[in-house]
PQR file of N, CA, C, O and H, with PARSE charges and radii, in Angstrom:
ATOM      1  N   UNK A   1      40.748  80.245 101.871 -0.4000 1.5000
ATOM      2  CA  UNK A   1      39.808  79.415 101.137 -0.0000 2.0000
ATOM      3  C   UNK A   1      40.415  78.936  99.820  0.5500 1.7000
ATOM      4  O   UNK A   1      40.126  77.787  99.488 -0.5500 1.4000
ATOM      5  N   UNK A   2      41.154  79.594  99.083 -0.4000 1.5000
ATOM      6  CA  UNK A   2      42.007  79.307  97.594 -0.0000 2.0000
ATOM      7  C   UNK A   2      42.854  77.931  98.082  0.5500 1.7000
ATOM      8  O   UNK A   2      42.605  76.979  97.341 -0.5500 1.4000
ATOM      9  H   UNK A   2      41.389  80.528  99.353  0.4000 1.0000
ATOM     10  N   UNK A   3      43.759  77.634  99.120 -0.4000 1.5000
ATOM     11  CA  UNK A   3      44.193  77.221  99.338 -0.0000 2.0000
ATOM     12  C   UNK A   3      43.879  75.811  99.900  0.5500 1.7000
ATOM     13  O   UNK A   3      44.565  74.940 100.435 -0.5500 1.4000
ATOM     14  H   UNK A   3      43.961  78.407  99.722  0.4000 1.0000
ATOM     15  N   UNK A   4      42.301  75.956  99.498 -0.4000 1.5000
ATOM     16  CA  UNK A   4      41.428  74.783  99.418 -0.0000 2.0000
ATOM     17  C   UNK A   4      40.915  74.194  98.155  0.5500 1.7000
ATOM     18  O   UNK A   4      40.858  73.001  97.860 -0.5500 1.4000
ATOM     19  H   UNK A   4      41.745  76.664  99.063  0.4000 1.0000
ATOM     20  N   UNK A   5      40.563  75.199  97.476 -0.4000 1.5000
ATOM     21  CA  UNK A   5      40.280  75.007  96.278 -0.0000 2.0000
ATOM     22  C   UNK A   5      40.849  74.573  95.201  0.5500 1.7000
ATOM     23  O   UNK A   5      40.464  73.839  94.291 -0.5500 1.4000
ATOM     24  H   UNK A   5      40.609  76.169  97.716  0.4000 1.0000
ATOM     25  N   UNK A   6      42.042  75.248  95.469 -0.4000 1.5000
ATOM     26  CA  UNK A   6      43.049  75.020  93.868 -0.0000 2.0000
ATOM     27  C   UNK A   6      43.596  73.875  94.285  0.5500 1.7000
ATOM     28  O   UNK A   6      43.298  72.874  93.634 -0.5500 1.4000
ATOM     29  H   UNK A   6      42.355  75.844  96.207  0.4000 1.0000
ATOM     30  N   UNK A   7      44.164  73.779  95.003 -0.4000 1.5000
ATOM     31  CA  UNK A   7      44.909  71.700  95.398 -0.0000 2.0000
ATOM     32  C   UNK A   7      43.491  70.910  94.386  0.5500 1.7000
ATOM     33  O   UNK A   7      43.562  70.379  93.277 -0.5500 1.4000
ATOM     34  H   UNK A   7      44.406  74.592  95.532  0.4000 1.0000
ATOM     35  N   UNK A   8      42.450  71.079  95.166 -0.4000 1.5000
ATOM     36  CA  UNK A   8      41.262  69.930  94.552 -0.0000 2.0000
ATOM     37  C   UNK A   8      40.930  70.365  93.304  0.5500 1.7000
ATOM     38  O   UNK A   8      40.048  69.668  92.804 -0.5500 1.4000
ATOM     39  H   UNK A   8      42.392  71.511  96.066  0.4000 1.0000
ATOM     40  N   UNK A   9      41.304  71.243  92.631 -0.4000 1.5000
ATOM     41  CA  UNK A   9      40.754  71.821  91.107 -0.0000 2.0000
ATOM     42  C   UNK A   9      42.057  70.682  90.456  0.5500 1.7000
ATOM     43  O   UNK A   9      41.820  69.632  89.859 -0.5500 1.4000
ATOM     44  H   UNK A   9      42.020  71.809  93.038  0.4000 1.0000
ATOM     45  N   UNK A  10      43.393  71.225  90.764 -0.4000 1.5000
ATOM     46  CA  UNK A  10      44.436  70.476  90.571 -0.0000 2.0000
ATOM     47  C   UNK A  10      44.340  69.008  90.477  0.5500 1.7000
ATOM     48  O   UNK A  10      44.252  68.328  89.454 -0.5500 1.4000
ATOM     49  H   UNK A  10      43.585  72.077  91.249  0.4000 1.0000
ATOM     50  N   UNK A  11      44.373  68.598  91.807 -0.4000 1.5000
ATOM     51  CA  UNK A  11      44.057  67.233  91.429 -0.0000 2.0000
ATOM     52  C   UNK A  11      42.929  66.165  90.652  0.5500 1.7000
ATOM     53  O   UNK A  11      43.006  64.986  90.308 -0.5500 1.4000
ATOM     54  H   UNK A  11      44.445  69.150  92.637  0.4000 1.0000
ATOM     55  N   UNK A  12      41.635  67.420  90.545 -0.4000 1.5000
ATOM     56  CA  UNK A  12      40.911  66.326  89.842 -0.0000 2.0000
ATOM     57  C   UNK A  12      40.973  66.399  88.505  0.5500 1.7000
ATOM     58  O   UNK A  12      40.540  65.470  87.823 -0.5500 1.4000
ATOM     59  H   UNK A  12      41.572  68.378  90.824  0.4000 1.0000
ATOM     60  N   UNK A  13      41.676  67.831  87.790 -0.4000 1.5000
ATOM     61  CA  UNK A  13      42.787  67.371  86.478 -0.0000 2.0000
ATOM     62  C   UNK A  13      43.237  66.928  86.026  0.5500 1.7000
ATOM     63  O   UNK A  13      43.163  66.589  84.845 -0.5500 1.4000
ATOM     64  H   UNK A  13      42.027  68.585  88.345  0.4000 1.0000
ATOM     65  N   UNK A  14      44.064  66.698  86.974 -0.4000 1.5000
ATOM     66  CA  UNK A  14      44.877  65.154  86.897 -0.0000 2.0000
ATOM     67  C   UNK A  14      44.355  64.284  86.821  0.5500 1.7000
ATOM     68  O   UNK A  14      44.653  63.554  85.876 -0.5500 1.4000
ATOM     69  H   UNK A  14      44.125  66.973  87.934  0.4000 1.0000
ATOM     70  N   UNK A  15      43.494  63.935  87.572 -0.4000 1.5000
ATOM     71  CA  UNK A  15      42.889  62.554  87.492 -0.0000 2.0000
ATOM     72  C   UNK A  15      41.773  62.433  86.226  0.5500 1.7000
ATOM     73  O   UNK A  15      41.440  61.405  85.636 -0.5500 1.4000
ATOM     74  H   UNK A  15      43.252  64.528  88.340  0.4000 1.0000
ATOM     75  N   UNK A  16      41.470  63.326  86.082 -0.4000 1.5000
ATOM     76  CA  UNK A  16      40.290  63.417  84.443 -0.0000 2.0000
ATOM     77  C   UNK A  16      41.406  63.120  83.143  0.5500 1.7000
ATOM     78  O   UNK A  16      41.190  62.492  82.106 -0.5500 1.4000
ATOM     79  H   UNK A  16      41.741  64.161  86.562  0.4000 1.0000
ATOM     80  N   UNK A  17      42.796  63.871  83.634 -0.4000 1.5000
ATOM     81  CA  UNK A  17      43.565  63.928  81.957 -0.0000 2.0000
ATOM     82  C   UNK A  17      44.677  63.151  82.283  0.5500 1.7000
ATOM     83  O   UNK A  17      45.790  63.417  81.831 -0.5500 1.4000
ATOM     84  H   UNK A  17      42.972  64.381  84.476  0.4000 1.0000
ATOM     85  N   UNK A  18      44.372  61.796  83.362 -0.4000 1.5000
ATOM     86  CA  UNK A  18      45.762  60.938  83.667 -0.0000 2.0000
ATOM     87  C   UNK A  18      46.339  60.101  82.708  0.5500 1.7000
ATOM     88  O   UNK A  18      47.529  59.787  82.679 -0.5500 1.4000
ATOM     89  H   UNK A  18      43.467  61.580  83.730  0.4000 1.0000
ATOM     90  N   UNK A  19      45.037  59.568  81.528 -0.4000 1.5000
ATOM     91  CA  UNK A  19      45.749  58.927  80.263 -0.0000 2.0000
ATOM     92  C   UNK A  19      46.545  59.694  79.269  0.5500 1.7000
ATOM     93  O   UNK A  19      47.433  59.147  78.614 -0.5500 1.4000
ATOM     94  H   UNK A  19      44.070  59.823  81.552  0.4000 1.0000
ATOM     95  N   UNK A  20      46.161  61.292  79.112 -0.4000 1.5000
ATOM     96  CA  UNK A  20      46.399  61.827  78.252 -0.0000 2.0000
ATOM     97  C   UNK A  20      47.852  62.610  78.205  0.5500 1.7000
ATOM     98  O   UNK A  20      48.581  62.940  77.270 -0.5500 1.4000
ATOM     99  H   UNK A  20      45.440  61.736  79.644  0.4000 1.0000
ATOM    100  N   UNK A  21      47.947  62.767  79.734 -0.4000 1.5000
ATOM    101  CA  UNK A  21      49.118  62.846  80.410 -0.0000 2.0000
ATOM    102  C   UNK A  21      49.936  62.017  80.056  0.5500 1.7000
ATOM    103  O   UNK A  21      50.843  62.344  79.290 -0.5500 1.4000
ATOM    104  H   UNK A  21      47.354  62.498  80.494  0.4000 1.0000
ATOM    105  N   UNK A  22      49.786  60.515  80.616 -0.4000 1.5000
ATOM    106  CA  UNK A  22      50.933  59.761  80.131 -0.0000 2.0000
ATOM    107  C   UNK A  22      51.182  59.522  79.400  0.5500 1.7000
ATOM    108  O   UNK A  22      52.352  59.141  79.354 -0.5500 1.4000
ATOM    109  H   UNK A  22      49.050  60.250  81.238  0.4000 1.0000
ATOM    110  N   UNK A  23      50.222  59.485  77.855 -0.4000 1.5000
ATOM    111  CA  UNK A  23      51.079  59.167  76.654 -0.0000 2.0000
ATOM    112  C   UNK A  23      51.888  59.932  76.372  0.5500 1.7000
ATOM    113  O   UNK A  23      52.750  59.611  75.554 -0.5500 1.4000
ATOM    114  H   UNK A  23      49.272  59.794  77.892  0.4000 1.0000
ATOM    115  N   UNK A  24      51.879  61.137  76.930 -0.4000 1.5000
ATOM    116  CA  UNK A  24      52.589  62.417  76.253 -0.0000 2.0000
ATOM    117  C   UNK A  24      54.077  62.294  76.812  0.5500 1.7000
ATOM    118  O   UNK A  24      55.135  62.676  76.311 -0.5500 1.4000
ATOM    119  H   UNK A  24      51.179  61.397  77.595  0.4000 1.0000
ATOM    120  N   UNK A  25      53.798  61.595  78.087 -0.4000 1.5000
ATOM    121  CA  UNK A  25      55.279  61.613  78.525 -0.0000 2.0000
ATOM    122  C   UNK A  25      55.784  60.385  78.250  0.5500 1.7000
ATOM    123  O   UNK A  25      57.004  60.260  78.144 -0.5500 1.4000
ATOM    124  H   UNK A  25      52.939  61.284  78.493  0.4000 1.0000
ATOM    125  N   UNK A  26      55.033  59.424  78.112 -0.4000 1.5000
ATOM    126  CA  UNK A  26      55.601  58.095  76.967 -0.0000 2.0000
ATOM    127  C   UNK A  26      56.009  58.275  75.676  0.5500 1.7000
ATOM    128  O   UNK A  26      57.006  57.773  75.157 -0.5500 1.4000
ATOM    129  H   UNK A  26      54.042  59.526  78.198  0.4000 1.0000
ATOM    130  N   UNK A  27      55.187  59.029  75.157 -0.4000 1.5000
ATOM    131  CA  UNK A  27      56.030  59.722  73.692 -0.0000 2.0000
ATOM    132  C   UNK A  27      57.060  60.427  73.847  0.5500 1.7000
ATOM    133  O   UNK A  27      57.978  60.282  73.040 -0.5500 1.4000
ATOM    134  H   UNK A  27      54.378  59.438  75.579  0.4000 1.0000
ATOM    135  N   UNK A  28      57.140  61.043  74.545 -0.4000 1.5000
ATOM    136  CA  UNK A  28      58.152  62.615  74.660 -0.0000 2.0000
ATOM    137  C   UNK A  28      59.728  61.950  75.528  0.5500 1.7000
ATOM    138  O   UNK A  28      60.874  62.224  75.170 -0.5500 1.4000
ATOM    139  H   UNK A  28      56.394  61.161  75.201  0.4000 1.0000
ATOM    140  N   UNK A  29      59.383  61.131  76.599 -0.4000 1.5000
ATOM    141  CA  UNK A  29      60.645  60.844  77.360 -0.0000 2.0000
ATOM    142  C   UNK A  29      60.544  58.789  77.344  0.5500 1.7000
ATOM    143  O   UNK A  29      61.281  57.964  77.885 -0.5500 1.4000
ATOM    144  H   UNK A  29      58.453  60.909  76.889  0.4000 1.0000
ATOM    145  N   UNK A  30      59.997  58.710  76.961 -0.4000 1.5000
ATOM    146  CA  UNK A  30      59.865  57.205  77.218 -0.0000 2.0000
ATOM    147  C   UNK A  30      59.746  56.436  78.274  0.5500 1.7000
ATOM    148  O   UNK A  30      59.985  55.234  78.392 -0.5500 1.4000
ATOM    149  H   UNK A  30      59.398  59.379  76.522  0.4000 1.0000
ATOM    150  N   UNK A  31      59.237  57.450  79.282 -0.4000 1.5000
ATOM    151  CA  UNK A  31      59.197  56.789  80.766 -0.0000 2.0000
ATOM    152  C   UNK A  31      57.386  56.964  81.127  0.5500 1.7000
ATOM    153  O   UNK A  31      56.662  57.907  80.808 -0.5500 1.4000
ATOM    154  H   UNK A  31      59.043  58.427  79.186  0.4000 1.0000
ATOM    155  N   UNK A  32      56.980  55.575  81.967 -0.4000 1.5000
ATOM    156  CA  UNK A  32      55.735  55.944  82.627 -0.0000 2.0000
ATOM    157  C   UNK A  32      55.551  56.785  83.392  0.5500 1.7000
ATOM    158  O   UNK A  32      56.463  57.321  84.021 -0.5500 1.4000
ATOM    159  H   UNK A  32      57.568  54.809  82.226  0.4000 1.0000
ATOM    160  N   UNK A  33      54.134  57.126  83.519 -0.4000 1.5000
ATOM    161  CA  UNK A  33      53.859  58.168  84.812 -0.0000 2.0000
ATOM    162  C   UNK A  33      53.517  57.242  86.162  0.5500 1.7000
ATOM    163  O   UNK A  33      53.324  57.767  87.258 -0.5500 1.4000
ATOM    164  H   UNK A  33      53.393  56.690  83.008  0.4000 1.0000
ATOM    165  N   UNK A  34      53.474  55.979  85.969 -0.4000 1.5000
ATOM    166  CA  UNK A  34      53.451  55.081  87.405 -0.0000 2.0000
ATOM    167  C   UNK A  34      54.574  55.808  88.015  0.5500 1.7000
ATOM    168  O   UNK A  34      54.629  56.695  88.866 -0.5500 1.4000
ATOM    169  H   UNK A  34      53.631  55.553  85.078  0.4000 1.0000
ATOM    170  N   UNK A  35      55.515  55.128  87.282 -0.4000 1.5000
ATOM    171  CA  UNK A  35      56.904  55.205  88.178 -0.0000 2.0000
ATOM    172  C   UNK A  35      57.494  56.590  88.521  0.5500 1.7000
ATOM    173  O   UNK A  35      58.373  56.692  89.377 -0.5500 1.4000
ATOM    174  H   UNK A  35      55.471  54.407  86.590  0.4000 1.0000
ATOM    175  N   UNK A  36      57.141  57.364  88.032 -0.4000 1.5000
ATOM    176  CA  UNK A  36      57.612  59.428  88.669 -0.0000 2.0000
ATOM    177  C   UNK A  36      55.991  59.102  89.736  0.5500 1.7000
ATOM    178  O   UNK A  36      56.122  59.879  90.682 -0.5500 1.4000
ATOM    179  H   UNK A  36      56.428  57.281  87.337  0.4000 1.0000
ATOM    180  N   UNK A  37      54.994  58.528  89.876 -0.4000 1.5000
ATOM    181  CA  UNK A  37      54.339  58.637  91.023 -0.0000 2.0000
ATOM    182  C   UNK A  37      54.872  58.129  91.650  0.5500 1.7000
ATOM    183  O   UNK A  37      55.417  58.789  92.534 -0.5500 1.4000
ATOM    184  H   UNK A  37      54.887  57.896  89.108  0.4000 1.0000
ATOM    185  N   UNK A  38      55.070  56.755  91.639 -0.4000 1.5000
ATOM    186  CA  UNK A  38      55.397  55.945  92.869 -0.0000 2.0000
ATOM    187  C   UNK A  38      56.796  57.062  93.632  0.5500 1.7000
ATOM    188  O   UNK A  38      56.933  57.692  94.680 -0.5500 1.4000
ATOM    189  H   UNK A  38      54.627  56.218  90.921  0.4000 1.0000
ATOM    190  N   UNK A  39      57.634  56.809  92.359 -0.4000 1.5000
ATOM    191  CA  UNK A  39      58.675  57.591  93.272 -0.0000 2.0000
ATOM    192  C   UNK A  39      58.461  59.379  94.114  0.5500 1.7000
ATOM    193  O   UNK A  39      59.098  59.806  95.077 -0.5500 1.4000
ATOM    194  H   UNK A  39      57.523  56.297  91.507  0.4000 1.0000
ATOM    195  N   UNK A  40      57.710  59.864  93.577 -0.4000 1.5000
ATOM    196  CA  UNK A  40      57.329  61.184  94.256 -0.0000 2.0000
ATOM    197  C   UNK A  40      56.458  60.879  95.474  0.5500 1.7000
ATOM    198  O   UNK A  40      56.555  61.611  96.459 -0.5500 1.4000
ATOM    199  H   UNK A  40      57.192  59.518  92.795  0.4000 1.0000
ATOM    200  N   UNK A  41      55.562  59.781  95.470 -0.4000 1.5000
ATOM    201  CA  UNK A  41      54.995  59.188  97.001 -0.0000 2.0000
ATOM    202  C   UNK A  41      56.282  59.295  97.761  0.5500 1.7000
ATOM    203  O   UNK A  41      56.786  60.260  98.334 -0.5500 1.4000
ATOM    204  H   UNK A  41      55.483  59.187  94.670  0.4000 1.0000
ATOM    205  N   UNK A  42      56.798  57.707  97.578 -0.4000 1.5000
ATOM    206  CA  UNK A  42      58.277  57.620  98.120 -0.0000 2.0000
ATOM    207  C   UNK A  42      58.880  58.563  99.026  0.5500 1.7000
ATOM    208  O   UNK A  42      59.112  58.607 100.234 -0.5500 1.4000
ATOM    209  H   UNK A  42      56.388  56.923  97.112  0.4000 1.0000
ATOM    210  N   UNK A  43      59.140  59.671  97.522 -0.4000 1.5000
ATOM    211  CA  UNK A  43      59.900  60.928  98.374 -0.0000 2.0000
ATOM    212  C   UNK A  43      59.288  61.505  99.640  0.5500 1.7000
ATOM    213  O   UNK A  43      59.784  61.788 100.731 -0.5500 1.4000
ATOM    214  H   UNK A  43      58.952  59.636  96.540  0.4000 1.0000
ATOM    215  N   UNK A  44      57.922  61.599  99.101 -0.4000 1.5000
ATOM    216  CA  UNK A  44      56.867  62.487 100.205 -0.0000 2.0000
ATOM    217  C   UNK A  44      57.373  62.306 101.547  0.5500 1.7000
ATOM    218  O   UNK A  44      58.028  62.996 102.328 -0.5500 1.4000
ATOM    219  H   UNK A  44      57.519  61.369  98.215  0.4000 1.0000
ATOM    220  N   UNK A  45      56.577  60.527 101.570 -0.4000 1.5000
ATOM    221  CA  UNK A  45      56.875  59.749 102.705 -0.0000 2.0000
ATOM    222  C   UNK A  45      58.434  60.263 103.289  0.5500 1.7000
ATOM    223  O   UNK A  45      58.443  61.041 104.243 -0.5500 1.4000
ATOM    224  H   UNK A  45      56.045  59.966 100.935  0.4000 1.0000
ATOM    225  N   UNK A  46      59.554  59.870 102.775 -0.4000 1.5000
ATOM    226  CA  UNK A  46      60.722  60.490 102.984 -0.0000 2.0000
ATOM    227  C   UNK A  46      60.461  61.447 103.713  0.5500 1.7000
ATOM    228  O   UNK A  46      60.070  61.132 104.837 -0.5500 1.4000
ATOM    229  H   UNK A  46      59.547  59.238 102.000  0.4000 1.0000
ATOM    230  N   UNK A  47      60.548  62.767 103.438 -0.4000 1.5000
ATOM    231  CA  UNK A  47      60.517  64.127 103.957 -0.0000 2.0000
ATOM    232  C   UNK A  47      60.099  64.037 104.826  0.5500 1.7000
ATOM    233  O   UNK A  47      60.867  64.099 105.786 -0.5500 1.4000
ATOM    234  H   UNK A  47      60.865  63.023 102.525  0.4000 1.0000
ATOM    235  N   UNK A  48      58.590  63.829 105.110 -0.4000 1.5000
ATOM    236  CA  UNK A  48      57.654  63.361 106.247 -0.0000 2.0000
ATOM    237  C   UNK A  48      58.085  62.943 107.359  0.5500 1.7000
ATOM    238  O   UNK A  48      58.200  63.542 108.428 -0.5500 1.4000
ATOM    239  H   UNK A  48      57.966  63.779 104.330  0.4000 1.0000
ATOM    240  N   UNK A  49      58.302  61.988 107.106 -0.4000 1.5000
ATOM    241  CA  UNK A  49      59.258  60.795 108.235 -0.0000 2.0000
ATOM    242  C   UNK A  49      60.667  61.198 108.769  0.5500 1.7000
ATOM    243  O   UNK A  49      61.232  60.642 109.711 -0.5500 1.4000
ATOM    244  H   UNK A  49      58.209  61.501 106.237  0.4000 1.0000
ATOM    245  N   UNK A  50      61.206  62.344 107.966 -0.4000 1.5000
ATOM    246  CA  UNK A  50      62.474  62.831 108.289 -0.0000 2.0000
ATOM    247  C   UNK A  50      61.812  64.142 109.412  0.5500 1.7000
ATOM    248  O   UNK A  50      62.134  64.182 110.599 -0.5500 1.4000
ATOM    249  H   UNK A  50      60.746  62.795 107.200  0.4000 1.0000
ATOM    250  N   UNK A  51      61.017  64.978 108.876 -0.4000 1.5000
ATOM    251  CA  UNK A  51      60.602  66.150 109.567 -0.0000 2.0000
ATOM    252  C   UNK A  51      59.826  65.782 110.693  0.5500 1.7000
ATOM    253  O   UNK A  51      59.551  66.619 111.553 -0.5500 1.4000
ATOM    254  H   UNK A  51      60.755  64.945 107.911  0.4000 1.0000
ATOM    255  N   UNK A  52      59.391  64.428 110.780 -0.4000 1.5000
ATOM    256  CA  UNK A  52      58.614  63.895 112.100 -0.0000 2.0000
ATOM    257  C   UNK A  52      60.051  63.464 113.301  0.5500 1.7000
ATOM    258  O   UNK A  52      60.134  63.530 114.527 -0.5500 1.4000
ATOM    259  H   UNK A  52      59.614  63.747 110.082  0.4000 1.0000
ATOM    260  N   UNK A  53      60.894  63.084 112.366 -0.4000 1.5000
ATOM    261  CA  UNK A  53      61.928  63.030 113.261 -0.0000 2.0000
ATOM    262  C   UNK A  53      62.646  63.637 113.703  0.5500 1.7000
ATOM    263  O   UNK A  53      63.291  63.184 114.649 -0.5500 1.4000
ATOM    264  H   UNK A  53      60.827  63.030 111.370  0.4000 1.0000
ATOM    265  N   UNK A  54      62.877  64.960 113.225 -0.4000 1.5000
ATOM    266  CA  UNK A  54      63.853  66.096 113.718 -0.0000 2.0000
ATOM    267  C   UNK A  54      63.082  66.836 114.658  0.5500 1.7000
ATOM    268  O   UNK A  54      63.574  67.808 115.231 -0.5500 1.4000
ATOM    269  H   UNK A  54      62.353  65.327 112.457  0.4000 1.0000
TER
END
């Protein structure tokens, strides 16, 4: 059951503190948080599509 819970506790964190998040990493590294999403989708997909194929 945890293993239900905490993913969705997690993610709706994120999604409540997604501005507050990124300024911090706009201040701190100078990069958006679009682009470490897009690219961590990306990857996902990657893996996915590799492990569907092996």
């Amino acid at each position: 059951m945890i293993k239900f819970i905490l993913p969705a506790v997690i993610l709706i964190l994120i999604i409540i503190f997604w501005e507050k998040i990124n300024e911090f990493l706009l201040s701190k590294f100078k990069i958006k948080l679009n682009y470490i999403a897009i690219i961590i989708l990306v990857l996902i997909l990657v893996v996915l599509s590799l492990l569907l194929y092996f």
